[in-house]
N, C-alpha and C positions, 0 to 999 in steps of 0.2 A: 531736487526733492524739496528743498525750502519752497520751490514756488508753488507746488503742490501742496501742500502743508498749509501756506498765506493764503492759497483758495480756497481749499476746505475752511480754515477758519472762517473767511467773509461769508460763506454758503451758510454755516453753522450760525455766525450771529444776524442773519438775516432768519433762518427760520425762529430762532429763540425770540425775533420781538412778536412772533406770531403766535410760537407754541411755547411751553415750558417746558426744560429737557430736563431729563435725570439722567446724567452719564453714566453708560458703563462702566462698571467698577474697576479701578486699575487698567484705567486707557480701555482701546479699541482690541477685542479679542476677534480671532478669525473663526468663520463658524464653519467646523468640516463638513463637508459633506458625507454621506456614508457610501461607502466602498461598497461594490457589486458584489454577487458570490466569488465570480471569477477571481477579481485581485484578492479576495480574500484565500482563495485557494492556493492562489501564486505564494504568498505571502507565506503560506501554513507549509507547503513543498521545499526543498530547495533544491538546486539543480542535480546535486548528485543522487537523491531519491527519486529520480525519472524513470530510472531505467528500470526494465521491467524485468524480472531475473523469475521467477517465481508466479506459476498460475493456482488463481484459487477458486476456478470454474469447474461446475462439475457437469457432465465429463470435462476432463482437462483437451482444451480444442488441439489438433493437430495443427494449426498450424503457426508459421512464425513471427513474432514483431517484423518489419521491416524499416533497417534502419532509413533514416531519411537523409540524404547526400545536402548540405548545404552548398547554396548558389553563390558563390563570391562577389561583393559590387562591381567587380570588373568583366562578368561573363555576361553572357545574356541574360538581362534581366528584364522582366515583363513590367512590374511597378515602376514610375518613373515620377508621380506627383504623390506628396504626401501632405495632409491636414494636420496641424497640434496645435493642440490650443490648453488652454486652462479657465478656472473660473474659479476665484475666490471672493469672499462676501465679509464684513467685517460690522458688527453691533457696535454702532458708535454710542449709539441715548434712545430711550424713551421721549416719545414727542408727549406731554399731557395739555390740554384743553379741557377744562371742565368736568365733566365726566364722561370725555371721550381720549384713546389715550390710543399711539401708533408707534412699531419699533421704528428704527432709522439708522440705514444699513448703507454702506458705502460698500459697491460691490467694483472689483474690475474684471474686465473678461482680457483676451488675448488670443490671437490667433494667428498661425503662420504657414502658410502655404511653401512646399517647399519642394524643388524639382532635383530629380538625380539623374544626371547627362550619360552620356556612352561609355564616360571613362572612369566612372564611379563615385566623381564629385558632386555633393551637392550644394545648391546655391538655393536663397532665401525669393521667393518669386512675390510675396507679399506678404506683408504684416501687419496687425490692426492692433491696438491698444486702445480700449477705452474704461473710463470710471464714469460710475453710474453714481446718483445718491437716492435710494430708494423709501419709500414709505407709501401706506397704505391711503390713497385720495378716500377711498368709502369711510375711515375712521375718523374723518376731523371736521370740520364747516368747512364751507366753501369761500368764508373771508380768511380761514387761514390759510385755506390751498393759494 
């Protein structure tokens, strides 16, 4: 982490002999993203209010929920490759030039591919980690880019 931290600095004072920075206030904050309706639905739920006891259809349908049998990782299971990744972005400063001025965002993504064998184990098949350092090239001249 220190050596991460001594590169961003030298990134950081190489852009400031071009732009002027006004640092975000109290360090680097993480800027969330917003949450879909779904996770928000997830969120608002919780597992014991699933179940559906009670119809408020009218007519009330004849017929029944049906519950759903969970597939154990050790039976046959059809999914065997799975994708997770994430993506965080963080407002480090205000780039200014004159009367042009650009945010400057340190973003990281991550991603991991990940395979589940016959016997229910899974193992990591690949994984990427990169940092971005972001700003807008239309906002500033071209002897600062």
């Amino acid at each position: 982490m220190r050596e991460f931290t001594e590169t961003l600095r030298s990134i950081m004072s190489v852009v400031a002999h071009q732009l002027e920075l006004m640092p975000a206030s109290e360090g680097a904050m993480e800027e969330m993203t917003f949450s879909d309706e779904d996770e928000r639905d997830d969120t608002r739920f919780a597992q014991d209010n699933l179940e559906v006891d009670s119809m408020l259809e009218i007519p009330r349908p004849n017929w029944k929920y049906r519950e759903v049998r969970f597939i154990h990782r050790k039976e046959n299971h059809f999914f065997r490759y799975f994708l997770d990744g994430s993506y965080r972005h963080y407002f480090l400063a205000t780039g200014l030039e004159h009367d042009r001025s650009t945010p400057i965002f340190l973003s990281q993504i991550a991603l991991a591919i990940i395979n589940r064998d016959d016997n229910g184990k899974i193992h990591t098949v690949r994984r990427e980690h990169q940092w971005f350092l972001l700003l807008a090239k239309a906002r500033i001249s071209e002897n600062a880019w």
